[in-house]
N, C-alpha and C positions, 0 to 999 in steps of 0.2 A: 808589381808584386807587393802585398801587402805585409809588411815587415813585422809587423804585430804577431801572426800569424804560426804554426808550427812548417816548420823549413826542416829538410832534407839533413843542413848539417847544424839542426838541435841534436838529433839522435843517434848523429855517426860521434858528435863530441865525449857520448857516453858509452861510444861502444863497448869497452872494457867491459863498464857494469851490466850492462845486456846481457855480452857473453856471459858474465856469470852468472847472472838469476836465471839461465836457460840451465847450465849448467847444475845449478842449484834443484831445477824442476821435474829436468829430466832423470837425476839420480835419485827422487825423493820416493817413497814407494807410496802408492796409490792404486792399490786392489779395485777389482770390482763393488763399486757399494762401500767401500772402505778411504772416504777420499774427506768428508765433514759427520759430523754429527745432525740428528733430526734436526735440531733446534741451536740453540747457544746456550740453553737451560736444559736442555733433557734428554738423552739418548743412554738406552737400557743395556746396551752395548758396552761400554765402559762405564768408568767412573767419571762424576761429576768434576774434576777438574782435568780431567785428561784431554788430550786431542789426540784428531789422525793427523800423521806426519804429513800430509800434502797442506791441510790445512794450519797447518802450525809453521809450515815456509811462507805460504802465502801472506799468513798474519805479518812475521817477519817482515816483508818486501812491502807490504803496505805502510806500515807503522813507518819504516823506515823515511818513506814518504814524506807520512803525516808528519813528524818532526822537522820538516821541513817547508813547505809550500802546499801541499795536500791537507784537505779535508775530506778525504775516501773515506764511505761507511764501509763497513762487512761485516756479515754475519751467515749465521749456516742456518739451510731451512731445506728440510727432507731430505738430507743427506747431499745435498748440493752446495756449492760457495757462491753467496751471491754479492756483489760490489756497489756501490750507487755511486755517484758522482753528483756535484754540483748543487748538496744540501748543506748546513747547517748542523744540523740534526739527524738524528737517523728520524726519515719520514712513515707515516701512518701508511698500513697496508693499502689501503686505496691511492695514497699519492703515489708511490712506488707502482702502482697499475695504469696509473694515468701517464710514464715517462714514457714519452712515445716510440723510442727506438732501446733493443734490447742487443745486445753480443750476445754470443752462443759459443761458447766450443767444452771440451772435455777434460777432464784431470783424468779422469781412471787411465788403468794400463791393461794390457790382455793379461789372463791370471787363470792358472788351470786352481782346482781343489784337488786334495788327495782323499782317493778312495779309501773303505773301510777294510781291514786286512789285505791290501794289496800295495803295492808301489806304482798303481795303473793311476793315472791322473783324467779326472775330468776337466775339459776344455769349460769358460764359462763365457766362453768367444766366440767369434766364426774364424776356425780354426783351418778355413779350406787354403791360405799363402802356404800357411809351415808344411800344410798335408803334400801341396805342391811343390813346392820350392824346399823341402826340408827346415832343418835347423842349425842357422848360419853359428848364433850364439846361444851354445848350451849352459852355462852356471847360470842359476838359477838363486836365489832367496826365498826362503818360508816365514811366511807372519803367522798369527794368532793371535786370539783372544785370551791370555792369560792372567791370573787372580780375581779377586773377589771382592764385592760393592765399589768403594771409592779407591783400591787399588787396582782396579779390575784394568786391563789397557791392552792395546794394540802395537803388537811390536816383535821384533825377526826372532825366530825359533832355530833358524837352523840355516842350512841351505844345501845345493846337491848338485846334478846336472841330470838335464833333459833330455831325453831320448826318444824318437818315435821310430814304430816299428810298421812295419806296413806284411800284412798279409791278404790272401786269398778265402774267403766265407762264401761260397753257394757261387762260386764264379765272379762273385766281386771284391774287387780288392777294398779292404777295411784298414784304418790308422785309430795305433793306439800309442796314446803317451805314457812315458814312465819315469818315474824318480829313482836317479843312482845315488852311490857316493853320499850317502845324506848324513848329516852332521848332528848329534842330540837328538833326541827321540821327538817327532812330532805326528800327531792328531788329524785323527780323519776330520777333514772340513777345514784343514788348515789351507791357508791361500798364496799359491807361486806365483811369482814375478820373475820374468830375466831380470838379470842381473850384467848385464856390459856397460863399461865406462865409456870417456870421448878414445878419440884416438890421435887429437891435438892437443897443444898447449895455446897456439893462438890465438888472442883476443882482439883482433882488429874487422873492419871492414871488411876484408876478404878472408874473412874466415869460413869456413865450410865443416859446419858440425855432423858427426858420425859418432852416433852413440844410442843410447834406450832410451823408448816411451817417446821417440821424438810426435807421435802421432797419440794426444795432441797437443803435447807443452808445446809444441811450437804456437799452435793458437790459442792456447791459453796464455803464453809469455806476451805474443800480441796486444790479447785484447786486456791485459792488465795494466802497460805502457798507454795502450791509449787512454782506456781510463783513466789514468794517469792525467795524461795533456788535456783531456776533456774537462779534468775537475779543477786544472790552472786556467781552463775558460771559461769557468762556472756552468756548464755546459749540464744539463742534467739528463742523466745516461744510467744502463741497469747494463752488469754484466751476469749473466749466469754462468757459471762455470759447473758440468753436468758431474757428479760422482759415479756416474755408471749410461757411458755409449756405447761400450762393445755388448754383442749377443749373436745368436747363433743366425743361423742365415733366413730369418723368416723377420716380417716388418714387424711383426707384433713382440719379437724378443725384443728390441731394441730400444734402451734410453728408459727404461720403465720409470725411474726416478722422475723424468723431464717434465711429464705432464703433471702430474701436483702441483710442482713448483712454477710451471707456465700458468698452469690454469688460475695460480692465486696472485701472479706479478704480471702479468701480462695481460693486454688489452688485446682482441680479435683483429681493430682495428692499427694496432701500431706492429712497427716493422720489426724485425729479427734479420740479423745477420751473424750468417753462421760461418766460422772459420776453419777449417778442415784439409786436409791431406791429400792431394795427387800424389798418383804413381806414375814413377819417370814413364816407368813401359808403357803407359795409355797417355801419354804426352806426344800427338804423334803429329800435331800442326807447328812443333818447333822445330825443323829438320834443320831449321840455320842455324839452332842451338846444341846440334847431335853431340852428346855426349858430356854436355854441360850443365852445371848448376843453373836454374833459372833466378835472376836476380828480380822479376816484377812482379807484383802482385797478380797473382788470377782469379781474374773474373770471368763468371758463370755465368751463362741464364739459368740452366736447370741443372741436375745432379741425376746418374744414372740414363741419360741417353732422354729426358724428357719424361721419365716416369717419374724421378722426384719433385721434391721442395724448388721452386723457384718460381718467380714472375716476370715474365715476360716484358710487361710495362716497364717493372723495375729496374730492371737487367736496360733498356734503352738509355737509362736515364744517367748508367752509368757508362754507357757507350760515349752519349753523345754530350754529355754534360759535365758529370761528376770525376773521369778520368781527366781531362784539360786540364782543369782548378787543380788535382792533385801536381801536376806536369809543373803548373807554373811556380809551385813550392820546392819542386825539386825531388820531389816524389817517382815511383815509375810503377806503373798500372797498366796490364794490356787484357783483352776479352779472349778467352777461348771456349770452344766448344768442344774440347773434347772428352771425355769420359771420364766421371769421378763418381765415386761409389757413395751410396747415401752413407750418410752422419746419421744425426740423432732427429734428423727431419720429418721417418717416419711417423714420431709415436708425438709430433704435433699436426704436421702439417694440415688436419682434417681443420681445425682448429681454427689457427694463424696463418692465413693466408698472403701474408707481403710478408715473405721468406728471400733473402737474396745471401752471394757465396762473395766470401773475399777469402781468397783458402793460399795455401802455401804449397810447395812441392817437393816431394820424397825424392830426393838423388836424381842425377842426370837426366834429362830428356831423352827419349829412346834411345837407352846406350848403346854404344858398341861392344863394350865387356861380359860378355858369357859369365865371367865369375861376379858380378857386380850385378844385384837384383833390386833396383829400389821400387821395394814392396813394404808397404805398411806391415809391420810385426815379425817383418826377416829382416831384413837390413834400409838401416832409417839414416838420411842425411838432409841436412838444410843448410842452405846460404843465409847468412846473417843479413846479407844487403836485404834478402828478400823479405825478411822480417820486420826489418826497418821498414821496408816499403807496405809492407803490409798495414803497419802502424798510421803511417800517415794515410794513406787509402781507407782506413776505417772512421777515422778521426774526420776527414773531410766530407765522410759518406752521412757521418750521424747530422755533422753540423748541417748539411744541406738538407737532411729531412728532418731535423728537427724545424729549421725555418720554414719550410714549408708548412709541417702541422701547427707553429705559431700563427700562420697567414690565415689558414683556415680556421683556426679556435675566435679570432677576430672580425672574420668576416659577418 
């Protein structure tokens, strides 16, 4: 084993702090579209020194970093957060297109708007879990855009609880959302967030977080760590962190943000890896793990049963190759095929074609609990081990195709 190398217990030595920048991620509010600024110079939205609070933790948790061993750039570009690793410098938009391998996952959270004269909320989601499964956690938070030019900012108006109502229109049943209990008077076009905390204190390895937005700080808190250990390898890596994944149930609502900001950092020919959320309930090739947190990284070939994002080639390479190297570090990485709903794959994939999944998982593997639903935007839980393990499984996935696309730039 190569001792240089990032090992299994670099990152359990810091699990405290994990725990808490997860903690930190998942409480931070991050609206749809309300997650960075266009630019780092200019967004008409607020004021020129203001930030959105996701992006203002994130600064945080970097810097913190940087004051230490890290030379991580960041900066925000079309509403997204993006990361570099292993420059000097923050580099010219063409070099930042030429880093061969990109992270992918999401800051935004699901987020209804409130209608004009009504308490009726619009979804700005695919809101078909809550319409099914109801609504586990009702208290809610309200943002908005309030004051004017350089005080102008983003910040909580109020808050309330959520309620959906389900009726019968023309023989079909119809779901509608609504705002109770609301707190200070707030504006059509204002934008709700649940609001639920953890429901531990623990901060060790077998922790098992239950709290909001875990889908997808959990692979956002990922691919921030790895970037992390990538840029103590000089390793040079792009993470995008998307400000708006969620959208209604059709491929063309989804991710709108994403393709500007791929089409101007990303190369057709370099890889993406996107990190993302299983549902226990469609976890159904772990029966040895019935009713358990899954601790290993999951890997994909495809997403949505072979209609999404993913490559085949690629996906082997992580069968037969890239999972051992992570094993012998101490790492733990297994393949499955079973059903995860696209991310933010659609509104590239026409594009970017070496697409591959290193994703986490929502609450236990096909549970046995009737009251316990681990469904992305009803009730959201993760293993920390898993996250860890997510960490090093991405970290050893870039290094290996990063080598590769060196072999080839040489040849």
């Amino acid at each position: 084993m190569d001792e240089t190398k990032l090992k299994f217990d670099d990152l359990t030595d810091e699990v405290s702090t994990i725990c808490e920048d997860l903690i930190t991620l998942a409480t931070t509010p991050g609206p749809t579209r309300c997650v960075a600024k266009l630019t780092d110079v200019f967004d008409p939205r607020i004021g020129a020194n203001k930030m959105f609070p996701m992006f203002e933790e994130v600064k945080k948790i970097v810097e913190r970093w940087n004051n230490k061993e890290n030379n991580l750039i960041l900066f925000r570009e079309h509403g997204n957060i993006i990361l570099i690793s292993g420059f000097d410098d923050k580099p010219s938009d063409e070099k930042i297109k030429d880093i061969p391998v990109t992270l992918a996952s999401h800051a935004d959270e699901i987020t209804f708007t409130k209608k004009k004269y009504s308490s009726q909320l619009i979804p700005l989601f695919n809101a078909k879990p809550l319409q099914k499964y109801g609504i586990v956690h009702p208290a809610v938070e309200i943002f908005g855009f309030r004051g004017s030019e350089d005080d102008r900012e983003f910040k909580k108006v109020g808050r309330g609880t959520l309620r959906l109502e389900r009726e019968r229109e023309r023989g079909k049943l119809k779901f509608s959302f609504y705002l109770d209990d609301i707190t200070r008077e707030i504006k059509e076009g204002d934008l709700i967030i649940q609001n639920y905390n953890k429901t531990n204190n623990k901060h060790d390895i077998d922790t098992i977080f239950h709290m909001k937005a875990l889908d997808d700080r959990a692979g956002m808190l990922a691919h921030l760590y790895t970037m992390r250990e990538l840029d103590k390898s000089n390793i040079k890596a792009k993470a995008i962190l998307l400000g708006d994944e969620e959208g209604i149930d059709a491929d063309v609502a989804w991710a709108r943000l994403a393709k500007p900001t791929f089409r101007k950092f990303c190369s057709d020919m370099g890889l993406i890896i996107i990190c993302d959320g299983y549902d226990g309930l469609k976890l159904y090739e772990f029966e040895d793990k019935r009713d358990k947190h899954l601790k290993e990284a999951l890997v994909a070939p495809y997403r949505s049963e072979g209609k999404g994002a993913g490559d085949p080639g690629l996906f082997s390479l992580f069968r037969d190759h890239i999972i051992s190297t992570v094993k012998r570090q101490g790492f733990e990485a297994i393949t499955t095929t079973d059903y995860v709903s696209r991310s933010l794959d659609p509104k590239i994939m026409d594009d970017f074609p070496f697409i591959c999944n290193i994703d986490w998982s929502n609450g236990p593997a096909v549970p046995l609990k009737e009251d316990f639903l681990p469904v992305c935007h009803v009730d959201e839980s993760v293993a920390v081990e898993q996250l860890i393990n997510i960490i090093g499984t991405t970290y050893f996935t870039v290094e290996f195709f990063v080598s590769k696309y060196k072999l080839a730039c040489q040849a």
